[in-house]
C-alpha positions in Angstrom: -3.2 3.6 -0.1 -2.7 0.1 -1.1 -0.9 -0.7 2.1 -4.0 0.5 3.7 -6.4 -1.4 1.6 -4.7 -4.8 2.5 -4.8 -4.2 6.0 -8.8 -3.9 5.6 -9.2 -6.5 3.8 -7.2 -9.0 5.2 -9.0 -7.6 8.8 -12.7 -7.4 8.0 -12.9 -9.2 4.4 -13.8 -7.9 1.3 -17.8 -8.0 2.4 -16.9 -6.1 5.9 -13.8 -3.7 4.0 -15.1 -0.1 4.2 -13.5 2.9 1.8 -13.9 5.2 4.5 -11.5 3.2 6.6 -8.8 3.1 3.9 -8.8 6.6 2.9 -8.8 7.2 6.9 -5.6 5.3 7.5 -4.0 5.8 3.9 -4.2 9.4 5.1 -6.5 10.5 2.0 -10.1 10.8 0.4 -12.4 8.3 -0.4 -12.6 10.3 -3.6 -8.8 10.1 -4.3 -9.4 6.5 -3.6 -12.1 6.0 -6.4 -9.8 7.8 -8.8 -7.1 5.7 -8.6 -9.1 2.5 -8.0 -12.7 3.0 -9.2 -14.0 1.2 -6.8 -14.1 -1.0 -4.1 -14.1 -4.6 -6.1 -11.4 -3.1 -8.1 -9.2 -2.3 -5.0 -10.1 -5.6 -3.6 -9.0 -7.0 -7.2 -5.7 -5.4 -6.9 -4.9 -6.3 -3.4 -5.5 -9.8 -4.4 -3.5 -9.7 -7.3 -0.3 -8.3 -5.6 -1.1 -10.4 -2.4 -0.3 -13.7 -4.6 2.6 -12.1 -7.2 4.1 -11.6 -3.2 3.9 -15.1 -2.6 4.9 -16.3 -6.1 8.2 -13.9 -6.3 8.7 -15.8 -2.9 8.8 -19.1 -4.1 11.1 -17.7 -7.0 13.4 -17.2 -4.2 13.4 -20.4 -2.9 16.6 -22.4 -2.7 16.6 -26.4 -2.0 19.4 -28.5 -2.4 20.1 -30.3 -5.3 21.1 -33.9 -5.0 19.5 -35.0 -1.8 15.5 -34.9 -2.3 14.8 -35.5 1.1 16.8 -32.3 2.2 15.0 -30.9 -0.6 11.4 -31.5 0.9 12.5 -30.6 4.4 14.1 -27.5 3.0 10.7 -26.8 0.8 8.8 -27.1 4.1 10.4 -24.7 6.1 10.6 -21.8 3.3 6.9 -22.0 2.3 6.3 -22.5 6.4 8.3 -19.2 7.2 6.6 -17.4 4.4 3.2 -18.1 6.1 4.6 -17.5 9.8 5.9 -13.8 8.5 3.0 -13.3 6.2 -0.6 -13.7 8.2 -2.3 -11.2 6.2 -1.8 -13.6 3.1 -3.6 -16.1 4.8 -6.2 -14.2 6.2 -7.2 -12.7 2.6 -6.8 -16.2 1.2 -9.5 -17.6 3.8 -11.7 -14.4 3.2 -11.8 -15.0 -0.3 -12.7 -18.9 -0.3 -15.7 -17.3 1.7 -16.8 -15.7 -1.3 -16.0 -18.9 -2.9 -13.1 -18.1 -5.0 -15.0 -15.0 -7.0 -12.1 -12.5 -8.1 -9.7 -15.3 -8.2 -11.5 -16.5 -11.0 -11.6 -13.5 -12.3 -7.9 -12.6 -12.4 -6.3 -13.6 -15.6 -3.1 -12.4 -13.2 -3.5 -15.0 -10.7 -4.5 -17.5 -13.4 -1.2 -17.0 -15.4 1.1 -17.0 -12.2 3.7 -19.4 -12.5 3.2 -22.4 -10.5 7.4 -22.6 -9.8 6.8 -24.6 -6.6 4.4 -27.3 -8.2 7.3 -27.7 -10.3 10.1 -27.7 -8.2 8.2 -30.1 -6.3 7.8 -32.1 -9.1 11.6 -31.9 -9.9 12.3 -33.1 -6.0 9.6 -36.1 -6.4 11.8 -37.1 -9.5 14.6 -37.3 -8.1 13.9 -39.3 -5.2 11.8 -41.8 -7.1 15.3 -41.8 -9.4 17.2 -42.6 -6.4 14.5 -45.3 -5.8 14.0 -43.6 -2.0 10.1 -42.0 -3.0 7.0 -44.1 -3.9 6.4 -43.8 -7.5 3.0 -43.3 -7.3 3.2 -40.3 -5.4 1.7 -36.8 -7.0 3.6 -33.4 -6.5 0.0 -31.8 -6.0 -0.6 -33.8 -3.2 2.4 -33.5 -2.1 2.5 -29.7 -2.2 -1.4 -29.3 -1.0 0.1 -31.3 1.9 2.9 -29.2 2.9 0.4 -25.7 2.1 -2.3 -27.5 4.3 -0.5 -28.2 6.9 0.9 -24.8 7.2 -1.7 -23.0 6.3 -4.5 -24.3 9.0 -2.2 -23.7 11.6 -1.4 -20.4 11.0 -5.0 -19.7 9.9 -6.5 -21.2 12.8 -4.3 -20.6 15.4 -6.5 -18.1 17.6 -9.5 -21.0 17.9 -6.9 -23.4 18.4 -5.0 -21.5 21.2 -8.6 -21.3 23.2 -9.3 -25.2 22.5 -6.1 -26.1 22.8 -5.0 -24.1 25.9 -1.6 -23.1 24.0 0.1 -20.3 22.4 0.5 -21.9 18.9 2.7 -19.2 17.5 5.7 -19.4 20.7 8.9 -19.9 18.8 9.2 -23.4 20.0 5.8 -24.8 19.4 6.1 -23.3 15.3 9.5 -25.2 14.9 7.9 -28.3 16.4 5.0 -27.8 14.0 7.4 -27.7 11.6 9.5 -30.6 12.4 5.9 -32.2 12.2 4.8 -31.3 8.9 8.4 -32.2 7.6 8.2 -35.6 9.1 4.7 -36.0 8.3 5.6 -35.5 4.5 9.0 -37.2 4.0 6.6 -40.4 5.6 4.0 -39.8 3.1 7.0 -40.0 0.3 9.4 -42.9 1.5 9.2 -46.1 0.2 
């Protein structure tokens, strides 16, 4: 059921989400669906919830290597850039709920208390390229970070508008890894000194 659930509501929003539809394709009742639920703010809840303990269990995983901080970045890059490229629906859900203006994020102590491991392994990369004096010490992880997720994120989030106005298939193998050479570039020359 809660497969199903993501799939509506990463396709038609949490305002265009029906329970019919998700009972439909979960193979069930609506009423089996209020039973385990409640409802359909709660399901959406839920989804949400799970949606970002995915992405933060991700960024667990991610490996970078230790004593060369621009290998670090690049390598940063390209794990939270693969994550996006094999996980649209995250970004669709994300962009349907900063339509609703961020509602049942702020409601999810969940979300809330999620670790923020890739703020700090940023962080932990910053450091030790301003302590090998190659990084600008002024330079802020968050900005960093909302850099890299930016620049990601718009392209995969965008990338059906963008293939009309820009005449291309955005998500061809070798137009992602040049987007990703680009965002990798773009960053380490945001960092250098």
């Amino acid at each position: 059921m809660l497969d199903s659930a993501k799939e509506e509501f990463c396709r038609y929003s949490y305002t265009g989400a029906r329970i019919d539809r998700i009972s439909s394709n979960a193979e069930t009742t609506d009423r089996m669906l209020y039973y385990h639920f409640g409802n359909k703010e709660e399901l959406y809840q839920i989804v949400l919830e799970e949606m970002y303990k995915e992405i933060v269990l991700a960024q667990k995983d991610f490996q970078f290597t230790e004593d060369n901080p621009l290998q670090a970045i690049k390598e940063m890059v390209a794990q939270l850039w693969n994550y996006y490229l094999t996980h649209p629906n995250f970004i669709r859900l994300v962009m349907s709920e900063n339509l609703l203006c961020g509602e049942f994020f702020a409601k999810s102590d969940k979300i809330k208390q999620a670790p923020l491991e890739l703020l700090e392994k940023t962080e932990t990369i910053l450091q030790l390229g301003k302590d090998q004096n190659i990084f600008k010490p002024q330079v802020k992880a968050e900005f960093v970070l909302l850099t890299i997720m930016s620049m990601g994120f718009f392209y995969v989030g965008h990338q059906y508008t963008c293939k009309q106005w820009l005449d291309t298939d955005m998500m061809q193998s070798e137009a992602c890894s040049q987007w990703l050479q680009h965002i990798q570039e773009s960053v380490i020359n945001q960092l250098l000194k």
